[in-house]
N, C-alpha and C positions, 0 to 999 in steps of 0.2 A: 504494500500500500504506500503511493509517494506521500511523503508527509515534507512540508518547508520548513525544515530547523535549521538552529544554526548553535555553534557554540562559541562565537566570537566575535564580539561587537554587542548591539542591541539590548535584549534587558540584561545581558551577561554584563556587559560594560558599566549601564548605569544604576542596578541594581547589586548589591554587595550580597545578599544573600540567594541570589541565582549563583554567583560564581561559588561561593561557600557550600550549595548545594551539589553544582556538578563536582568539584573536589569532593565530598562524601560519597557521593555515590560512585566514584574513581572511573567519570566520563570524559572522555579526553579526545572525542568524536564526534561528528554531527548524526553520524548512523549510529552510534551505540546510543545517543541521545534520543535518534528515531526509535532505539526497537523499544524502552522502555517505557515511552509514547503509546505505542502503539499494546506494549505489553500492558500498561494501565487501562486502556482503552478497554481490551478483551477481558479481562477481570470486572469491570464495572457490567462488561456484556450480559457477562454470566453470574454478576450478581443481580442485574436486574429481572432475568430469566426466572433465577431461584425464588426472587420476590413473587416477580407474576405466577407460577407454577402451585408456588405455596397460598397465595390469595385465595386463588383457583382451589386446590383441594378442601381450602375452608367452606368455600363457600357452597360447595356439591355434597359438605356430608349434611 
C-alpha cells in the first residue's frame, strides 16, 4: 500500500517529540516508518472487526 512518509524535515524537524519518537522506536527509514503505519492501520482493522462481531453476537442472543 503507497503510503507518503517521510522521516526528515516536516513534523520531524519542527516537532521535538516526533524525532524522540522515531529514535525509540529505532526508525531510521521512510519504509520502516511506512510498515508500522501501515502495521497500526491493520490492528485498529481488526480491532474494529472484533468490536462489530462482538456487538453483533450480543445483540442475536
Amino acid at each position: 500500500m503507497p503510503i507518503a512518509v517521510g522521516t526528515i524535515g516536516g513534523a520531524t524537524a519542527i516537532h521535538p517529540k516526533a524525532k524522540s519518537n522515531l529514535e525509540i522506536m529505532q526508525i531510521h527509514s521512510a519504509k520502516e516508518l511506512s510498515e508500522v503505519i501501515a502495521s497500526v492501520g491493520l490492528a485498529q482493522n481488526l480491532t474494529a472487526l472484533k468490536a462489530l462481531a462482538t456487538e453483533a453476537y450480543k445483540k442475536a442472543i
